[in-house]
C-alpha positions as CSV (number, residue, x, y, z in Angstrom):
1,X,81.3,8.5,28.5
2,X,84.1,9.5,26.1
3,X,85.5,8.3,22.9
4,X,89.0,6.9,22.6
5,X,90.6,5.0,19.2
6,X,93.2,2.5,19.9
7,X,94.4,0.9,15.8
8,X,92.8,2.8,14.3
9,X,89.6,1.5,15.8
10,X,86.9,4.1,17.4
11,X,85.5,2.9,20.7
12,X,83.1,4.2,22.9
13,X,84.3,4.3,26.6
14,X,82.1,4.3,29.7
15,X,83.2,4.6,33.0
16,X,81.5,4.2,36.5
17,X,83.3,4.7,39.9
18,X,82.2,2.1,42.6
19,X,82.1,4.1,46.1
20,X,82.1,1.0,48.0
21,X,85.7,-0.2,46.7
22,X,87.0,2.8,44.8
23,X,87.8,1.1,41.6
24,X,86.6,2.2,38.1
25,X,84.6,0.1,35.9
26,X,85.7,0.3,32.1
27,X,83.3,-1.0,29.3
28,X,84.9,-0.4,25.5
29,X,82.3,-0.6,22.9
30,X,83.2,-0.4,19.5
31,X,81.4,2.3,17.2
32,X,80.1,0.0,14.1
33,X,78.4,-2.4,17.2
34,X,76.1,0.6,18.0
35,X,75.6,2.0,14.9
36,X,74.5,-1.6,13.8
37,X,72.0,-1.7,16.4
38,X,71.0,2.3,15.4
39,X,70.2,1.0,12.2
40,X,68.5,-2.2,12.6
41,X,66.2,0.3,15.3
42,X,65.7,3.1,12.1
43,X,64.6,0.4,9.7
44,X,62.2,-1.2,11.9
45,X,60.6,2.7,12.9
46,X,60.5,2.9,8.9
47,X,58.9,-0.1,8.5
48,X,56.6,0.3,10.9
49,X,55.6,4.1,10.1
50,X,55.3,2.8,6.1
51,X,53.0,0.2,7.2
52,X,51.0,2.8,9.4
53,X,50.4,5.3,6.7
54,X,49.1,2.4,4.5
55,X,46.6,0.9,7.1
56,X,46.0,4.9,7.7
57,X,45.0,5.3,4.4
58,X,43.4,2.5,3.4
59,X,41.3,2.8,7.0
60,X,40.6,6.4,5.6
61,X,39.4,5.4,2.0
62,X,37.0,2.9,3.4
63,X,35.8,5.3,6.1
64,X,35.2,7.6,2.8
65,X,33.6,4.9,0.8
66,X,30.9,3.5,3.8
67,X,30.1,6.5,5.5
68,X,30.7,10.2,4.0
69,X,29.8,9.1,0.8
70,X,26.6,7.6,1.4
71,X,26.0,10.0,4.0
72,X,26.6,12.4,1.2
73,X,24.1,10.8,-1.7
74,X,21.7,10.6,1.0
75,X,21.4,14.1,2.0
76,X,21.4,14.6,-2.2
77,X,18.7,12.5,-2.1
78,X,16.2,14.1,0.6
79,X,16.8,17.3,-1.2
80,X,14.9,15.8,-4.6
81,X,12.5,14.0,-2.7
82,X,11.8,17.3,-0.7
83,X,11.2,18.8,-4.0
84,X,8.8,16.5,-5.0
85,X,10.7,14.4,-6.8
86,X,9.7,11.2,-5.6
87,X,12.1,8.9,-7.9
88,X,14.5,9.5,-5.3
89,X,16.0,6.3,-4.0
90,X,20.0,5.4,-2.7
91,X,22.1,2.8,-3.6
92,X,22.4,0.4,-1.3
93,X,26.1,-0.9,-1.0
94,X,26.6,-2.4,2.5
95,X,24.6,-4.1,5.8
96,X,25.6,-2.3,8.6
97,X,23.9,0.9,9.8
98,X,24.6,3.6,7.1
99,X,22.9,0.5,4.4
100,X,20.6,0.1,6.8
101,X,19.3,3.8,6.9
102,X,19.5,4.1,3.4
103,X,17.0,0.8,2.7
104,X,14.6,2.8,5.5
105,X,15.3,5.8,3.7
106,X,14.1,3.9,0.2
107,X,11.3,2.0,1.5
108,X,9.7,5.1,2.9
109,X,9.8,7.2,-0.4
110,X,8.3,4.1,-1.8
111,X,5.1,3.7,1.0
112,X,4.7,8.0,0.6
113,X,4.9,7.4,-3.3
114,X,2.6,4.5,-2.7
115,X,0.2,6.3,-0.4
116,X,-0.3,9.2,-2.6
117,X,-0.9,7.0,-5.7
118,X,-3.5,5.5,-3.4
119,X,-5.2,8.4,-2.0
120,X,-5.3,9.8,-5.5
121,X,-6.5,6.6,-7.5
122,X,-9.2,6.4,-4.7
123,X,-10.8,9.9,-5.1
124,X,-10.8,9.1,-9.1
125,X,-12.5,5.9,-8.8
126,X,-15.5,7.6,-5.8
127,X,-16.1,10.0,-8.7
128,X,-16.3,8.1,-11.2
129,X,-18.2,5.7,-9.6
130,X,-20.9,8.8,-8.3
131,X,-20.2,10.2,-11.7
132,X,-21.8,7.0,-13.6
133,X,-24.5,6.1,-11.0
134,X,-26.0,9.1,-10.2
135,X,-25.3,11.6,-12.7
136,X,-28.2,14.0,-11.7
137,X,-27.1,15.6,-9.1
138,X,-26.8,18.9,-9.3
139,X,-28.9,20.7,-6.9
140,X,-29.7,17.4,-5.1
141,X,-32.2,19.3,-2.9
142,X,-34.4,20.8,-5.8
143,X,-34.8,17.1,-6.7
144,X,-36.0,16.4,-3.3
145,X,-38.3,18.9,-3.3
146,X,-39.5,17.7,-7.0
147,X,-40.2,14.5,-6.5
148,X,-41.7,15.1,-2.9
149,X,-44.1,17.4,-4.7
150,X,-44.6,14.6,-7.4
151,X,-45.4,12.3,-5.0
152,X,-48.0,14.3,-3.0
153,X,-50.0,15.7,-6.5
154,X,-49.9,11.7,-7.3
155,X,-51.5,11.0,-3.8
156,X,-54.2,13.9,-4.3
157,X,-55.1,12.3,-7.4
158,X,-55.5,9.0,-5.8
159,X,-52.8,7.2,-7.6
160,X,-51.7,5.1,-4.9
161,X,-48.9,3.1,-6.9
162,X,-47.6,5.8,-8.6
163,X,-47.1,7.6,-5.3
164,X,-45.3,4.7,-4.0
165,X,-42.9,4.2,-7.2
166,X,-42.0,8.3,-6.4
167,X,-41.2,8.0,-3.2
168,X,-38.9,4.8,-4.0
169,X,-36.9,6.7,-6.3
170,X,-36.8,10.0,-4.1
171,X,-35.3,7.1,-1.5
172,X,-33.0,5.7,-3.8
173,X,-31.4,9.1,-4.7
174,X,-31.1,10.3,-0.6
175,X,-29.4,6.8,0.3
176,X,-27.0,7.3,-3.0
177,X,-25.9,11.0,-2.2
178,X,-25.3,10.0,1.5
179,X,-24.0,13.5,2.1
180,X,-20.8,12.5,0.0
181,X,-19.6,10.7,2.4
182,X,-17.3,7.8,1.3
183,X,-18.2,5.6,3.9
184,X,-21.5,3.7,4.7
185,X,-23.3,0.8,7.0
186,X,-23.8,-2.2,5.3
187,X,-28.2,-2.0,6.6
188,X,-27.9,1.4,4.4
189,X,-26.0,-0.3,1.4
190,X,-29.0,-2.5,1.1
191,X,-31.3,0.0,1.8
192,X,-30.3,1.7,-1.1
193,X,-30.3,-1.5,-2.9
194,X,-33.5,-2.6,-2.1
195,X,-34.8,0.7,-3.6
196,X,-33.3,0.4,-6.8
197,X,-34.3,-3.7,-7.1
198,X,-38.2,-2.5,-6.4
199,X,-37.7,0.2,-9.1
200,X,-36.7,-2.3,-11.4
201,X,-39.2,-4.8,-10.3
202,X,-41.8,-2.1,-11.5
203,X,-39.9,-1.7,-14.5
204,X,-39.7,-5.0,-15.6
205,X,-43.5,-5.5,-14.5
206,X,-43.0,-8.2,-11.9
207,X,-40.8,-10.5,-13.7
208,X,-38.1,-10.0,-11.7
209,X,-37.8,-11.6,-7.7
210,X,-35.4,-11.1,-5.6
211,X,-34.0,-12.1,-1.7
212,X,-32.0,-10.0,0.4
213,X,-29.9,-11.9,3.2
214,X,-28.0,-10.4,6.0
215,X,-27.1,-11.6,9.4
216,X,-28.4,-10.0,11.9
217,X,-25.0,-9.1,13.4
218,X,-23.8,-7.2,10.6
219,X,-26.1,-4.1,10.5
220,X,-23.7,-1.7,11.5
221,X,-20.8,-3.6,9.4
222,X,-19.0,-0.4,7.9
223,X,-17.9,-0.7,3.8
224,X,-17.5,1.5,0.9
225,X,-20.5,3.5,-0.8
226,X,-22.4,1.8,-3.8
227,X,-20.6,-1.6,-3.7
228,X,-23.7,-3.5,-3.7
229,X,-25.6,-1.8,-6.3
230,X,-23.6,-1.7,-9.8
231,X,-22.7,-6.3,-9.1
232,X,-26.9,-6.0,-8.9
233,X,-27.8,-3.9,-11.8
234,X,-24.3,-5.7,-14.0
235,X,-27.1,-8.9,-13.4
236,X,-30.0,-7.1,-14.5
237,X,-28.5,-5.7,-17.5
238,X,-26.3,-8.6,-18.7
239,X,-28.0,-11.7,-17.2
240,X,-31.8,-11.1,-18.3
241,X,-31.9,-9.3,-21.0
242,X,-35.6,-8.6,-20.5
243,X,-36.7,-12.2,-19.5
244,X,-37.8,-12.7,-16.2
245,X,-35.0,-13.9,-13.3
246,X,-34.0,-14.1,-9.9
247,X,-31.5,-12.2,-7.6
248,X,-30.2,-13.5,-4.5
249,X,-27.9,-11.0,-2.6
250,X,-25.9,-12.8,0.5
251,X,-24.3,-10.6,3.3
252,X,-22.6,-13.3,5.4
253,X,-19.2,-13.4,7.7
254,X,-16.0,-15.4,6.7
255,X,-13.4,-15.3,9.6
256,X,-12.4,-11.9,9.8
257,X,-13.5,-11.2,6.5
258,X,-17.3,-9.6,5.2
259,X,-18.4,-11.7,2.0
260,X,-21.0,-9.9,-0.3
261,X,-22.5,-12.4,-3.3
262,X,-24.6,-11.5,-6.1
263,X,-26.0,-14.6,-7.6
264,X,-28.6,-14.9,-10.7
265,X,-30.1,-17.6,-13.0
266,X,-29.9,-15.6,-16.1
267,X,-27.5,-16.3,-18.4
268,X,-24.1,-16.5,-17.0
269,X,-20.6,-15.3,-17.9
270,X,-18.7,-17.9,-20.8
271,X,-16.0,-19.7,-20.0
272,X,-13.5,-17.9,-21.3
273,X,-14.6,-15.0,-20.0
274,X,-14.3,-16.5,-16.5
275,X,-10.9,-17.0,-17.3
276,X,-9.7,-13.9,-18.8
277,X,-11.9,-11.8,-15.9
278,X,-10.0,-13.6,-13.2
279,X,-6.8,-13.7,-14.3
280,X,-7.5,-9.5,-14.3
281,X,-8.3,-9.4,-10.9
282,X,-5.8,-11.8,-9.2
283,X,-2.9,-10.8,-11.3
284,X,-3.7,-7.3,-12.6
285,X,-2.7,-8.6,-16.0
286,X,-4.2,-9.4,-19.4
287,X,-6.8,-6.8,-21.1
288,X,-8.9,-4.8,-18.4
289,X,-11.4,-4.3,-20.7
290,X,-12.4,-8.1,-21.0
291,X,-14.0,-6.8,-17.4
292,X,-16.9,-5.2,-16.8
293,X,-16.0,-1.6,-15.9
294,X,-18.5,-2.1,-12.4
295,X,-16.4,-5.0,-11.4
296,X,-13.0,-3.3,-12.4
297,X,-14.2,-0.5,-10.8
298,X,-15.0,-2.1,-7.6
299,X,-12.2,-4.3,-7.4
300,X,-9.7,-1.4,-8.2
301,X,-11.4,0.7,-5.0
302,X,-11.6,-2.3,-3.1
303,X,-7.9,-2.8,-3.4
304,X,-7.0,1.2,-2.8
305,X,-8.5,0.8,0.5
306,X,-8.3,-2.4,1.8
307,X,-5.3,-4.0,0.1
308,X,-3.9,-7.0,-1.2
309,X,-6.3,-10.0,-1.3
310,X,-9.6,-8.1,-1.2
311,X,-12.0,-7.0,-4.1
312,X,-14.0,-8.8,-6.6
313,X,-14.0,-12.9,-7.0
314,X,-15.5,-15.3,-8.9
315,X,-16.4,-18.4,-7.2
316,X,-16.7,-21.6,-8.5
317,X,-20.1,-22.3,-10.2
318,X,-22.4,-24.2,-8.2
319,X,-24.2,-24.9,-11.3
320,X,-24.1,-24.3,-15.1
321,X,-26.9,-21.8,-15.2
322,X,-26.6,-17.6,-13.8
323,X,-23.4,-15.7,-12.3
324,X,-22.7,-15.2,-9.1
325,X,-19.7,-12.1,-8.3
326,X,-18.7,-12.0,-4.5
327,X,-16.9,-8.9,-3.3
328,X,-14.5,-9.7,0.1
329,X,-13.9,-6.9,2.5
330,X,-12.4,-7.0,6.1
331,X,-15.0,-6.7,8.6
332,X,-15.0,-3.3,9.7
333,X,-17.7,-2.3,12.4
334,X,-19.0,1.4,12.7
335,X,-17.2,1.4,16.1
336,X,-13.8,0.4,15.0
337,X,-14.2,3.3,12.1
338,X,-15.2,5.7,14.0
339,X,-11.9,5.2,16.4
340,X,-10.1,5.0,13.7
């Protein structure tokens, strides 16, 4: 290949020799043709490079804006929340797997926050709730040992009844301590209930009767300590008021469920007071202290440990005349706690 220019013209010549006949082939190609082509090949590699920086960088952008940046406020945000800073939650801003590990990441700060909240309203609301039923119980073993010696200078004195009422009471107080435990079976519940109704059967000097029903089956049916107790002595206090009446406390099973009711014939909750209690325990709203603080107390436990759609109800009124408060639990039974 060589240059030649005939006119004025530059050409480009290539030559190649053909063994088989001995001639030389001669092609003459002008200069502008192949620079023409050169060119229209540079500004298509321009083009093309230009368009590949752009994709490049927006590619690069994107990659910033899904992944390192996210990626980035995450790891910002498991530092506060492993300083205890449980307000920690990430922005959400797209569905694929980085979004997905930040709504994981968000919904587990939320259940730790959650459970702590729990476990912490929970022991508030055992000690308050041992705080306002049995506030004597400082050296639960010298009262024992009291009233056991009570009891046995009654019986040497041949006071019979009085011996009996001692003993009651000593019961009531073992059953109520229950070792602090937080737990109890539901045949101990009423244990501890039917000490405290015969106490106040004394008290109110026969006037008041009472029935305790439980089937059979649910002995061993495992629920929270002193339940029972303040729905019994809310009827006592509120439903009488020192006039002689009836208690009927129902233990029966609903599906799955372990329904406690505490029905009177005394005087009854108002109307409006229906109302206002149950929007407060079906919606958490309105004024909680339209509530008895038993019930609220109850229902507030009841919720800590069981969850959404247990606690204190108020059933329709069979009739216009007493209250009746029913407390629904899951049926737990002592085996099932115990594995668990």
């Amino acid at each position: 290949m060589f240059t030649l220019r005939e006119d004025g013209t530059p050409y480009v010549i290539f030559k190649q020799h053909m063994k088989s006949t001995g001639w030389n082939i001669i092609a003459m190609v002008k200069d502008e043709t192949i620079v023409q082509k050169t060119n229209a090949v540079k500004v298509s590699l321009q083009i093309l490079i230009l368009i590949i920086l752009v994709f490049g960088l927006v590619a690069l952008t994107g990659f910033e804006l899904a992944i390192i940046r996210p990626i980035l406020e995450l790891k910002k945000e498991t530092h506060r929340l492993k300083q205890g800073d449980f307000s920690a939650q990430v922005e959400v801003r797209t569905r694929d797997e980085v979004g997905e590990l930040g709504r994981q990441f968000n919904n587990m700060v939320q259940t730790i926050k959650e459970l702590i909240d729990k476990k912490y309203k929970l022991e508030i609301r055992q000690k308050e709730s041992e705080l306002r039923i049995l506030q004597s119980q400082v050296d639960p073993h010298f009262l024992y040992n009291t009233l056991d010696m009570i009891r046995w200078t009654a019986r040497l004195e041949q006071a019979p009844e009085t011996s009996q009422l001692i003993e009651t009471l000593s019961r009531f107080f073992r059953i109520g301590l229950n070792s602090g435990k937080r737990y109890t079976t539901l045949s101990s519940e009423m244990e501890f209930v039917r000490a405290y109704l015969n106490l106040q059967q004394k008290r109110m000097g026969g006037k008041l009767k009472f029935t305790l029903y439980m089937e059979a089956a649910l002995e061993e049916a495992v629920l929270l300590r002193k339940v029972i107790q303040p729905l019994v002595e809310n009827s006592i206090k509120y439903g009488f008021k020192r006039q002689a009446g009836r208690i009927d406390v129902r233990r029966y099973q609903d599906g799955d469920d372990l329904l406690i009711e505490v029905a009177d014939n005394g005087a009854g909750f108002p109307e409006e007071k229906i109302r206002a209690i149950r929007q407060v325990l079906l919606t958490r709203s309105g004024d909680p202290s339209l509530v008895d603080h038993a019930i609220f107390n109850i229902h507030e436990r009841s919720l800590l440990v069981y969850g959404g759609g247990y606690g204190v109800e108020l059933p329709e009124e069979r009739n216009h005349t007493g209250a009746c408060v029913r407390l629904r639990i899951p049926l737990w039974m002592k085996e099932q706690e115990e594995e668990a």
